[in-house]
C-alpha positions as CSV (number, residue, x, y, z in Angstrom):
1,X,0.0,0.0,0.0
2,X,1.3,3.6,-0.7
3,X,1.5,6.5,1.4
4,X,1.9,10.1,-0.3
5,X,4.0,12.9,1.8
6,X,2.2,15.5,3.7
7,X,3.5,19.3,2.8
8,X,2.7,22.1,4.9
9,X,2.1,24.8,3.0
10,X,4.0,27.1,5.3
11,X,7.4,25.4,4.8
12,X,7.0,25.6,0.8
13,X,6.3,29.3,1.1
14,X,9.3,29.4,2.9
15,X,11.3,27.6,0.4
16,X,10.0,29.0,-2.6
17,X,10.4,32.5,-1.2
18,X,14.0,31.6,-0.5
19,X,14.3,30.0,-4.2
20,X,12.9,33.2,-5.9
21,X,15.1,35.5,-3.6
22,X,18.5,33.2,-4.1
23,X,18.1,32.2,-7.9
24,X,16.0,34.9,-9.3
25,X,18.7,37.6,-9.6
26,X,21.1,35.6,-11.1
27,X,19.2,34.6,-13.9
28,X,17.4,37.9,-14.3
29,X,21.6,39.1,-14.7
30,X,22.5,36.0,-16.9
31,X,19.8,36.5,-19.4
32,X,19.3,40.6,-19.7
33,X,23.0,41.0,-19.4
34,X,24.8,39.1,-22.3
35,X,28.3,39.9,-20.2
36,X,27.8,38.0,-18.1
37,X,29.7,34.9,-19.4
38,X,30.4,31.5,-18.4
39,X,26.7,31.3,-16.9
40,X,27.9,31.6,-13.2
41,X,25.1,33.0,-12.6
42,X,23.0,30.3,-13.2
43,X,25.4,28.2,-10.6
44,X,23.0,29.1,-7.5
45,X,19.6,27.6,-9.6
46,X,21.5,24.8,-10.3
47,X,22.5,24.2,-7.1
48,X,18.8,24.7,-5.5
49,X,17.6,21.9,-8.3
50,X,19.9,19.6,-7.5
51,X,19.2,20.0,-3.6
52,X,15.8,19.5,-4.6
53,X,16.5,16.1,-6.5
54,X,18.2,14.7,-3.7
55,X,14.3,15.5,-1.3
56,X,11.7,14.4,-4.7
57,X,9.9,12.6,-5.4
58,X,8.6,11.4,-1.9
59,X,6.6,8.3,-1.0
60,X,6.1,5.4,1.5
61,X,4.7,1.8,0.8
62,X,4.2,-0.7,2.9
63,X,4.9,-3.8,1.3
64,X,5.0,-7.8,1.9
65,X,8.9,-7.8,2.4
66,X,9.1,-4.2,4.9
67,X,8.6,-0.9,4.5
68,X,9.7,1.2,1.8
69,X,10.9,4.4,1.9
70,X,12.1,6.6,-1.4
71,X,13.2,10.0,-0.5
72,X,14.1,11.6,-4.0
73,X,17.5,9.3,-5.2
74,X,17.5,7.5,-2.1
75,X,15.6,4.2,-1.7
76,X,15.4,2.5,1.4
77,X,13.9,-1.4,1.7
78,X,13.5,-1.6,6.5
79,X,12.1,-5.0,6.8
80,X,9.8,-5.5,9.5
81,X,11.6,-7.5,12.1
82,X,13.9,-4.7,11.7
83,X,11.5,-2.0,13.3
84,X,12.2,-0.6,16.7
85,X,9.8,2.4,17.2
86,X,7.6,4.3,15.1
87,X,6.7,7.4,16.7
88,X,5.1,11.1,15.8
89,X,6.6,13.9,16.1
90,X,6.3,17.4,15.4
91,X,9.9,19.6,15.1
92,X,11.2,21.9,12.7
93,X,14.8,19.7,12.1
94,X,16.2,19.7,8.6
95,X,15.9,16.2,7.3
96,X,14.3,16.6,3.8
97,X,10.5,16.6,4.8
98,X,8.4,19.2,3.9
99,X,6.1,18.6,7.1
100,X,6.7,19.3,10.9
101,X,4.3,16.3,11.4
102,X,6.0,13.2,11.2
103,X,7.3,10.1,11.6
104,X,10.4,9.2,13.5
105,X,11.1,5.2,12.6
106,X,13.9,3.7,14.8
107,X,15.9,0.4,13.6
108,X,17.5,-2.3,15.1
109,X,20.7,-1.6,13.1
110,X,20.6,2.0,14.5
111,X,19.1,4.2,12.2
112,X,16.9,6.6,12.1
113,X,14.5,7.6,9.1
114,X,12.1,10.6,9.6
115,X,8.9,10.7,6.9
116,X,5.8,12.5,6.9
117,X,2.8,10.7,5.8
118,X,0.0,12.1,4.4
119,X,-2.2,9.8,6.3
120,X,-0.4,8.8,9.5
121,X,-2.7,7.2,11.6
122,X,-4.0,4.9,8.7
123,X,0.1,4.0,7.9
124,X,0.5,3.4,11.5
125,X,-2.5,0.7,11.8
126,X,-0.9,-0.5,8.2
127,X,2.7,-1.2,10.0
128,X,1.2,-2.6,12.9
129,X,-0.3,-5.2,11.3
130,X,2.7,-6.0,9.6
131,X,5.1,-5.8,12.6
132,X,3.7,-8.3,15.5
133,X,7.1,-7.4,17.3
134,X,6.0,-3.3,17.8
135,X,3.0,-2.2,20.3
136,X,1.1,0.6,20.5
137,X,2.3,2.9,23.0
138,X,0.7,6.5,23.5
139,X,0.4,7.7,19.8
140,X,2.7,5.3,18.2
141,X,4.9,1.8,17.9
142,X,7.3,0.8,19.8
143,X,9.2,-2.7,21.2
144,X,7.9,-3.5,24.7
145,X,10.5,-2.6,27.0
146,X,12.9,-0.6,24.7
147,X,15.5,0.6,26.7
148,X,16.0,4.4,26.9
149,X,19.6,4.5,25.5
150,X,18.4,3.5,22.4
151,X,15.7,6.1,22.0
C-alpha cells in the first residue's frame, strides 16, 4: 500500500520565497546581461535543483517484504523485524521533509529515518499489522521494553 507525503504549506512558502530571492537575480543578470559569461550566474539555480533532486519525489509503501521508503534518489527497503519504534513527532529539524508532522522510525541496526505521511494514523495501523514485534504505546509503535539509550 502507498503513502503520499504531507506538505505544509507554510514550509514551501518558505522555500520558494528563498528560491525566488537566491536564484532569481542571477538569472534575471545572466539573461538581460549578455556579459555575463560562463553562466555563473546560473550556478546558485543549479544548485537549489539539485538540492531539490536529492528531497523528490517522496513516497512510502508498505509492502509484503518491509517498508519502503524513497526519499528523492535515495531508496530505502527496512524490513519488519527490523522496526524498533515508530513514533510522531512534530519539530522543525532539517531532514528533507516538507512537514513538521512526522514520523520518526527507529531500527535495530541504529538508524533513524524521519517521513511524513499524508495519512499517519492509517500508515500506523498499516505497519502494525505487519510488525507483531512493535505495540502501540501513547500515539505510536514501539518494542515492549525498549531501553531508553536506544531512543
Amino acid at each position: 500500500m502507498r503513502f503520499e507525503t504531507k506538505y505544509d504549506r507554510a514550509i514551501l512558502t518558505i522555500l520558494l520565497v528563498v528560491v525566488v530571492c537566491f536564484a532569481g537575480p542571477p538569472v534575471f543578470i545572466y539573461f538581460s546581461d549578455h556579459r555575463a559569461g560562463l553562466g555563473l550566474p546560473l550556478l546558485p539555480p543549479a544548485l537549489i535543483l539539485i538540492t531539490l533532486s536529492f528531497m523528490l519525489p517522496q513516497y512510502y509503501e508498505v509492502r509484503a517484504d518491509g517498508l519502503f521508503i524513497r526519499q528523492g534518489w535515495r531508496r530505502v527497503l527496512i524490513p519488519y523485524k527490523s522496526l524498533l519504534e515508530l513514533q510522531p513527532t512534530m519539530d522543525l529539524g532539517g531532514n528533507g521533509t516538507f512537514s513538521t508532522d512526522r514520523v520518526r522510525i527507529l531500527t535495530a541496526e541504529n538508524r533513524r529515518y524521519f517521513i511524513a505521511p499524508a495519512e499517519q494514523e492509517r500508515f500506523m495501523k498499516e505497519v502494525s499489522s505487519r510488525a507483531p514485534q512493535l505495540e502501540w504505546k501513547g500515539s505510536g509503535l514501539a518494542v515492549p521494553l525498549l531501553p531508553a539509550s536506544i531512543m
